[in-house]
Each structure stands twice: as structure tokens, then as C-alpha cells.
C-alpha positions as CSV (number, residue, x, y, z in Angstrom):
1,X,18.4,31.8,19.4
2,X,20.7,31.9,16.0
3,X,22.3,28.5,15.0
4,X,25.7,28.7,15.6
5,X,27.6,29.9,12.0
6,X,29.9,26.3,11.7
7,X,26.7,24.5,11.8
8,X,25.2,26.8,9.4
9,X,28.2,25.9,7.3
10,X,28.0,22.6,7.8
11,X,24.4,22.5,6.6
12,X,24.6,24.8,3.4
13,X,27.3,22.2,2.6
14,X,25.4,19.3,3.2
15,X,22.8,20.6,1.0
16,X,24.6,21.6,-2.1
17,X,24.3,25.7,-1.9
18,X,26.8,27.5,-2.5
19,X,28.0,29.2,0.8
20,X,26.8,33.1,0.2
21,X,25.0,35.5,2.5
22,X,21.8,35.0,0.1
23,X,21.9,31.5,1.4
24,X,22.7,31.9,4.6
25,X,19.6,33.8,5.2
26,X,17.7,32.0,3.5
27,X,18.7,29.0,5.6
28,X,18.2,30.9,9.0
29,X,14.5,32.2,7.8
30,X,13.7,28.3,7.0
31,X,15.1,27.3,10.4
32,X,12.9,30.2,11.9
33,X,9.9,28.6,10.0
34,X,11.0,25.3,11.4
35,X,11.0,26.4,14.8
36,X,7.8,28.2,14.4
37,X,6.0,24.7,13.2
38,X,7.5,23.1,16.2
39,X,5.8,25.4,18.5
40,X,2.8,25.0,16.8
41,X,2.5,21.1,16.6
42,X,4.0,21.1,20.3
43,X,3.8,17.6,21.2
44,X,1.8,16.4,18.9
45,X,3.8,14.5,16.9
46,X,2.9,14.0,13.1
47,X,0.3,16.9,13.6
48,X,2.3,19.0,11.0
49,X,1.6,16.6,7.8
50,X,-2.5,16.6,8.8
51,X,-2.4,21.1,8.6
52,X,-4.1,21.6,5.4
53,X,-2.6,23.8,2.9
54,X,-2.9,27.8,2.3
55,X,-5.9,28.3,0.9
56,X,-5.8,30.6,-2.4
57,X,-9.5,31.0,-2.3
58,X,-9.8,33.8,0.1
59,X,-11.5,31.8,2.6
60,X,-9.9,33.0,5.8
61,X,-11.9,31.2,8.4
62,X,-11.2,27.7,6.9
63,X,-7.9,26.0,8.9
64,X,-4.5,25.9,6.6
65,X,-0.9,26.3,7.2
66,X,-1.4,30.6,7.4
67,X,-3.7,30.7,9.8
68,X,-1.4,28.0,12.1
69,X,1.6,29.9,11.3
70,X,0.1,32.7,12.5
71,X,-1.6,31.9,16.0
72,X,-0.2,33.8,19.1
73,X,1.6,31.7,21.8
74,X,-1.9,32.1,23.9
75,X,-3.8,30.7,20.4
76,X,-1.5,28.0,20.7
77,X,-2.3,27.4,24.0
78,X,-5.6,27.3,23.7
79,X,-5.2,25.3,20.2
80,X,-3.5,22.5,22.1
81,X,-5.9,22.4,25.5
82,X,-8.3,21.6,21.8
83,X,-6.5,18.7,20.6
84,X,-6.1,17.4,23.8
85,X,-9.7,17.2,24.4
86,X,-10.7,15.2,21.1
87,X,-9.7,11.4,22.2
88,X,-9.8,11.4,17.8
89,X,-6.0,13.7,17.7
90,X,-4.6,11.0,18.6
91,X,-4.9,8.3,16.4
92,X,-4.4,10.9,13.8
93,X,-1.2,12.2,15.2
94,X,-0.3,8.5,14.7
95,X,-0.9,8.4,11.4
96,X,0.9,11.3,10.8
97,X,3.5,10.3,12.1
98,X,3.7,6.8,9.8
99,X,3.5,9.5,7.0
100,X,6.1,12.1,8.1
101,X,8.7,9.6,8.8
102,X,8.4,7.8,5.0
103,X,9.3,11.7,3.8
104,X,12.2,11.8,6.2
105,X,13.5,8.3,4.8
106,X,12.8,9.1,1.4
107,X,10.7,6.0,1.5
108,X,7.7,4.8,-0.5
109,X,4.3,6.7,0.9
110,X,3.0,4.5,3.4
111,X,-0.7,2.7,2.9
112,X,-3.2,2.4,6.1
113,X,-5.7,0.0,6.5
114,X,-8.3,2.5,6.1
115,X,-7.9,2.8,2.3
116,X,-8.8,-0.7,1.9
117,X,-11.7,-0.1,3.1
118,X,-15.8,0.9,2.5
119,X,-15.5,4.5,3.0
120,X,-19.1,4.9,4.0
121,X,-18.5,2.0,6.4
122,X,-15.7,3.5,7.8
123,X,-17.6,6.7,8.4
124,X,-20.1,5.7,11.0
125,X,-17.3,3.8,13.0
126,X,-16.8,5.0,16.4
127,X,-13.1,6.5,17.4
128,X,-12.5,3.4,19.0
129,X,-13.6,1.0,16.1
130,X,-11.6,3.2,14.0
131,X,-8.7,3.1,15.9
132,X,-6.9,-0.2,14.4
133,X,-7.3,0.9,10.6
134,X,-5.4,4.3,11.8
135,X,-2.4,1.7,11.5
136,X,0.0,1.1,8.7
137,X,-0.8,-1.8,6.4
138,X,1.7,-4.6,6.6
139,X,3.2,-5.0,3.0
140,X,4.9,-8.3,2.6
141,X,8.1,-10.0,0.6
142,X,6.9,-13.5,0.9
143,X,3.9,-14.7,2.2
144,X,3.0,-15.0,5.6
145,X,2.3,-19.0,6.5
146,X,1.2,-19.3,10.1
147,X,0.6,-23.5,10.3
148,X,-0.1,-23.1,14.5
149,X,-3.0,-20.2,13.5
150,X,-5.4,-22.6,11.5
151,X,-6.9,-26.1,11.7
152,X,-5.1,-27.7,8.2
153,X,-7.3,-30.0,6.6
154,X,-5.0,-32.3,4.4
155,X,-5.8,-31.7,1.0
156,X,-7.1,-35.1,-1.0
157,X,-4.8,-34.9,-3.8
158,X,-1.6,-34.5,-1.2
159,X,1.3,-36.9,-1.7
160,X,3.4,-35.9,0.8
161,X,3.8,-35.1,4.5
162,X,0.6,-32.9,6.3
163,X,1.0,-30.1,7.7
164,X,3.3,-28.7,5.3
165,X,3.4,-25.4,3.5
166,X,1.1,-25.3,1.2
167,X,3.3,-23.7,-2.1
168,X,6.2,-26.0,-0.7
169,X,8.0,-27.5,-3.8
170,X,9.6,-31.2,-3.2
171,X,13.7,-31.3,-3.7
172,X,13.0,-34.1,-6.3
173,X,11.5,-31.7,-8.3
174,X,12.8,-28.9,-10.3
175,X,12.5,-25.6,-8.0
176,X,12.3,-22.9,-10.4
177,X,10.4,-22.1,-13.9
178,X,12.4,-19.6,-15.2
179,X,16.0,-21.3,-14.1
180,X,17.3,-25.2,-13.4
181,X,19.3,-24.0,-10.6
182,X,18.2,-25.5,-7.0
183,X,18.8,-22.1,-5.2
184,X,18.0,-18.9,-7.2
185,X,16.7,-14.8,-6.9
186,X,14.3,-15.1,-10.1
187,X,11.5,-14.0,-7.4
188,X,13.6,-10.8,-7.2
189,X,15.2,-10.8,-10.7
190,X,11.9,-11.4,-12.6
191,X,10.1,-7.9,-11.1
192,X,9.9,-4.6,-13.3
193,X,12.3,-2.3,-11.1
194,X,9.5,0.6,-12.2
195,X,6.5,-0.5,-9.6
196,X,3.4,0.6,-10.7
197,X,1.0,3.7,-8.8
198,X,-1.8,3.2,-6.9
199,X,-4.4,5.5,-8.6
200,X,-8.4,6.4,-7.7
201,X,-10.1,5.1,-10.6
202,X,-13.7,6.4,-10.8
203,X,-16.6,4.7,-10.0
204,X,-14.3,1.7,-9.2
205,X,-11.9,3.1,-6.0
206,X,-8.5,1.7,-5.9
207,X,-6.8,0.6,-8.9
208,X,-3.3,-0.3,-10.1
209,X,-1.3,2.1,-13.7
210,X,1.8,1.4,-15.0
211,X,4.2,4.1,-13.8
212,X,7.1,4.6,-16.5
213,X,8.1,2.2,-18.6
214,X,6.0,-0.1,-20.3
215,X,5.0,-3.4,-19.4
216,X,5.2,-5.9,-22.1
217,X,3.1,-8.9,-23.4
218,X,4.1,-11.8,-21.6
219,X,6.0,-9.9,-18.8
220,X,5.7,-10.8,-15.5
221,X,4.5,-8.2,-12.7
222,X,4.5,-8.9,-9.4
223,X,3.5,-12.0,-7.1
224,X,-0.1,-11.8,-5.3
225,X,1.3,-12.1,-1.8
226,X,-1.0,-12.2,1.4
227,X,-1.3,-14.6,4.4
228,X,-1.5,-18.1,4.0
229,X,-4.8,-19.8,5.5
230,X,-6.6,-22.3,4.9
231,X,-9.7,-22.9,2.2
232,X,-13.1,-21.7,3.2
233,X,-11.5,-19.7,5.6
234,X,-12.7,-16.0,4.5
235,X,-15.4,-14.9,2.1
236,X,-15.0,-11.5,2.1
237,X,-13.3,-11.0,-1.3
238,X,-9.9,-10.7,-0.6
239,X,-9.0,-14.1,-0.7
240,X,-7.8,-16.1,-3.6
241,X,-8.0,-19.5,-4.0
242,X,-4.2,-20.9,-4.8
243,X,-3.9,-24.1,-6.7
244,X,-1.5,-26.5,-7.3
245,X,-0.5,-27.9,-10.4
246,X,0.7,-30.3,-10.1
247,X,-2.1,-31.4,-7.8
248,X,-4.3,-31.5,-11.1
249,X,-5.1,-27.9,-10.6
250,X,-6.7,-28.7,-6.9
251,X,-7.1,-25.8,-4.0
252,X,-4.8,-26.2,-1.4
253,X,-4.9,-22.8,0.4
254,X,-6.2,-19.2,0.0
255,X,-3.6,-16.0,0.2
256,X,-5.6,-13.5,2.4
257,X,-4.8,-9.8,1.4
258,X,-6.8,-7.7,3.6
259,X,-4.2,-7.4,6.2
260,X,-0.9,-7.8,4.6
261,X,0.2,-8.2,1.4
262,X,1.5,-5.9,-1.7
263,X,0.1,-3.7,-4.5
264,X,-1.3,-6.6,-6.4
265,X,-4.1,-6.4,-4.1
266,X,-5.5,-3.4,-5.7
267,X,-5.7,-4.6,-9.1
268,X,-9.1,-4.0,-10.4
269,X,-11.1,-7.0,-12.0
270,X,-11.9,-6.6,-15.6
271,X,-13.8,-8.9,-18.1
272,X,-11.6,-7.2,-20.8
273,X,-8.5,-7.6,-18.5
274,X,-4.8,-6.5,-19.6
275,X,-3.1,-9.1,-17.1
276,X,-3.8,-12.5,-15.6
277,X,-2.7,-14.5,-12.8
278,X,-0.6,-18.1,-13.4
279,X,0.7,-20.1,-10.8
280,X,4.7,-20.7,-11.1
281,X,7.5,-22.5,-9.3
282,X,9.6,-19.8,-8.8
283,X,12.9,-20.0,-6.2
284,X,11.3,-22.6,-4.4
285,X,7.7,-22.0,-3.9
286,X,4.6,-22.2,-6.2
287,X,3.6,-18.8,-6.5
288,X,0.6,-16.9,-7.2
289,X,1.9,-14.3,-10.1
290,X,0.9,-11.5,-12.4
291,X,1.8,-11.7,-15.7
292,X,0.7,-9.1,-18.5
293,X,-1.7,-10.6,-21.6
294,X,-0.7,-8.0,-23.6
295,X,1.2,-4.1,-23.6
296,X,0.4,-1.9,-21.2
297,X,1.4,1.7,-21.7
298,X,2.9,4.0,-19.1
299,X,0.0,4.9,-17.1
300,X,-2.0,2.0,-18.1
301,X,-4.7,0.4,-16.2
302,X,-3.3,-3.0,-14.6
303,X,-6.4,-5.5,-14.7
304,X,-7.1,-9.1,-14.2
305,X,-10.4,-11.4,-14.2
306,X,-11.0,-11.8,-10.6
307,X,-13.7,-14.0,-10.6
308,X,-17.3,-12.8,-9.3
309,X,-17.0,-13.8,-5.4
310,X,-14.0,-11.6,-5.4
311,X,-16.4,-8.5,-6.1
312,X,-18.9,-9.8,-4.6
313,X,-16.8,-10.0,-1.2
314,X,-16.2,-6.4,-1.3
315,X,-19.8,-5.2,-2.7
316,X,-18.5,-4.4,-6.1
317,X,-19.3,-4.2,-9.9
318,X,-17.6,-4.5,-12.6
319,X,-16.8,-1.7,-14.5
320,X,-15.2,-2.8,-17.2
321,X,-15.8,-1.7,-21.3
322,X,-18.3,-5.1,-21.4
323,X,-20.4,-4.7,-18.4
324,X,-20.8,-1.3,-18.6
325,X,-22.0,-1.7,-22.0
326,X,-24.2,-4.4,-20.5
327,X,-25.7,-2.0,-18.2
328,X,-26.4,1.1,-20.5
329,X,-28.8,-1.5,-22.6
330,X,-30.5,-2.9,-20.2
């Protein structure tokens, strides 16, 4: 079936090109390849963004795009009666899917729960243990406070009302450190517009570089944003404690990041660490933030002293200049 030629128009137009016969071909051979794909990943939606790439190695009887491209409509067939019969397609598909529809939007790449994870754990997980980390992480603008979830032990230092949230800033008291205004957007104003990139950082997983311009001495990053429970609540290193203060420094809460939160939550600890985190008012709230100790170059690493339960938690080591140094002499 051939698009019909105003459409074809229409589209070269809404792309830029210049409306020649070169183009238009080229056009109808990409819509051929679309249609082609579509018959391929049938109903399995997000299937497309899982088919590995053409391999340039010669190794025809590993799976990639060519040798999909090129299955008869009986291979396809047969291909799908496959997929159906793995219970594991699925919860792929649906990841997929999460994926594919960030590149339609133009939108940031999407993080799943699995990558916060053990991978060797993760490996010996049944499909349908494995299920819920298939899902999208929940990244967060403020933090998530939940006061019907938890029991809320008042804190002893409190002055005012219980329950109440926990980063809550009294009206008698000046709401913002980087204003004197009573209503601001410092907590957007005050953010580097370039966010940083999640990298792999070897031997360490995860970690956090600076992704264009510079971050300067003094700067601040980001705010370490997670849910809002109460102390003693999780020991499993991806809580930090949050203290108020104006409390005389005292624990009120801990911000939970293994189910929602932001990229701060992948910022490696360091003993020789290029950022630290200070608790601000800021709009409203005391807030858990990142601030720089000293330049960081584009492409950077983005640490911060974490404490040794936070590593602990996750069955990490330091890897930083110090402990590694540490290591090699012992």
C-alpha cells in the first residue's frame, strides 16, 4: 500500500527536506522499513528497542536487526508462537515500552529499578520476583512525605506540633537561605540547568559526571530527594539520616532513595570527595542538598562522604584514591 502523495508532502515538510523525488523515495523506503518492523514486533509492543543491533562481526547465527528484518511471514509466525511461550517477553516488552516512548517524547532515558540493584542478586530471581524491578523508577520533585504510612515517634528536641512534616519550616521564621522573601523558586532557580550523566564507574557501578559545563566551588547541585520515613526505619544503605538545625543538629527523619528519588542517589561515596551534603531552608523546607567543595570539570566525577552504613547497606567499598591506596599496602 503507497502513502497517499499529500501526506507524503505533508511529512517531507514536517521534517525539513526539501520536497524532491530523492526524498520522496527515500521517505517511502523508510516507511517500507517501518512497516516491515511492525510486522515483525506484531503485538508485542516495545519489542523493537530489545532487537539487538547488526552485528559487523560475521556472526550470522547470533540475533540482530538483519536477521529480524529478514524472517519470512511463516518465521514470523513461528517467532511470535516463541515469544508467546516465554512468560519472561512480557515484562520485557514492558520495559521496552517505558524506553521507546522517552525517544518518541524526546524525553530523558528512563531508569528501572533494576539498575539500582545487585546484579548478581537480580540474576537468580525468578520471572516473577523479577517482575516489579521491570518497572520505571519513580523520580521525584519534592519529597514524598506519607504521615498515615509510619508510626511518628515525636522527636525530643521538637517545639512544635507532632505529627508534622519533618523539613517543615515555622512562618516565624525566615523560609529561605538564599532569599528573605516568604514565597520563592530558589529550589528551582538554584539548579545547574546542565544535569549531570549517570556513568558505570568501574569497580564501583553507578556513579554521577558532570555533563557540560563546569560546576563550580561552592555551587549548589541538586537536593537528595527520596521518601520521607521515619528514623530507624531502613538499614539497607539508601537512607540518609536528615537533621535539623535548628534542632541542635538532631535526626528527625531519614529520605529513603531506593524507590523514588533523583540522580543524587547515585552519587558515589568518596573519602577524597568533590561535593558534600548541607542541610538548607530553601522555599520553605529544610532540605537535604548537594553542594560542590571544589571545581569539577566537565565529565568530572560527582562524590560525597557518605558515611560507612551507607556502603555497608549496599555491600560496598570504597574506592576512592585513599582506600585503595590503603588496600594495595596491606
Amino acid at each position: 500500500v503507497r502513502a497517499d502523495p499529500v501526506a507524503i508532502t505533508n511529512l517531507i515538510n514536517d521534517l525539513g527536506w526539501e520536497n524532491n523525488k530523492t526524498n520522496r523515495k527515500k521517505l517511502h523506503h523508510y516507511l517500507e522499513e517501518g512497516r516491515r518492523w511492525k510486522r515483525v514486533c506484531g503485538s508485542f509492543d516495545g519489542l523493537l528497542c530489545l532487537i539487538p543491533p547488526n552485528r559487523e562481526d560475521g556472526e550470522s547465527l547470533q540475533i540482530s536487526g538483519r536477521v529480524c528484518h529478514e524472517l519470512s511471514s511463516k518465521d514470523i509466525e513461528l517467532f511470535h508462537s516463541l515469544l508467546k511461550a516465554n512468560e519472561f517477553v512480557q515484562p520485557l516488552c514492558r520495559a521496552g515500552n517505558i524506553f521507546q516512548a522517552s525517544i518518541w517524547a524526546d524525553a530523558e532515558v528512563p531508569e528501572f529499578k533494576w539498575e539500582g540493584e545487585d546484579p548478581s542478586e537480580i540474576s537468580r530471581l525468578s520471572v516473577k520476583e523479577l517482575a516489579p524491578f521491570m518497572e520505571k523508577f519513580s523520580v521525584i520533585t519534592e519529597n514524598e512525605y506519607s504521615p498515615e504510612k509510619y508510626h511518628w515517634p515525636k522527636p525530643d528536641r521538637w517545639l512544635w506540633d507532632w505529627p508534622q512534616h519533618p523539613m517543615w519550616v515555622p512562618s516565624s521564621d525566615r523560609q529561605c537561605d538564599l532569599c528573605n522573601r516568604e514565597k520563592c523558586s530558589c529550589i528551582t532557580t538554584c539548579i545547574p540547568e546542565n544535569k549531570p550523566r549517570i556513568t558505570n564507574e568501574r569497580g564501583k557501578g553507578q556513579g554521577v559526571r558532570v555533563n557540560g559545563s563546569a560546576y563550580v566551588k561552592g555551587q549548589i547541585l541538586e537536593e537528595y530527594r527520596g521518601e520521607v520515613v521515619p528514623l530507624e526505619t531502613f538499614h539497607d544503605g539508601w537512607s540518609m539520616e536528615f537533621i535539623r538545625p535548628d534542632l541542635n543538629d538532631e535526626p528527625v527523619a531519614q529520605i529513603y532513595s531506593r524507590e523514588m528519588g533523583n540522580w543524587v542517589r547515585k552519587v558515589n561515596h568518596s573519602c577524597l570527595p568533590s561535593a558534600k551534603f548541607c542541610v538548607m531552608k530553601i522555599s520553605g523546607l529544610w532540605r537535604q542538598m548537594l553542594v560542590a567543595i571544589q571545581d569539577i570539570p566537565h565529565n568530572g566525577e560527582i562524590t560525597a562522604s557518605c558515611g560507612s552504613n551507607f556502603l555497608k547497606g549496599q555491600g560496598k567499598k570504597c574506592f576512592c584514591e585513599v582506600c585503595n591506596s590503603t588496600r594495595q599496602r596491606g
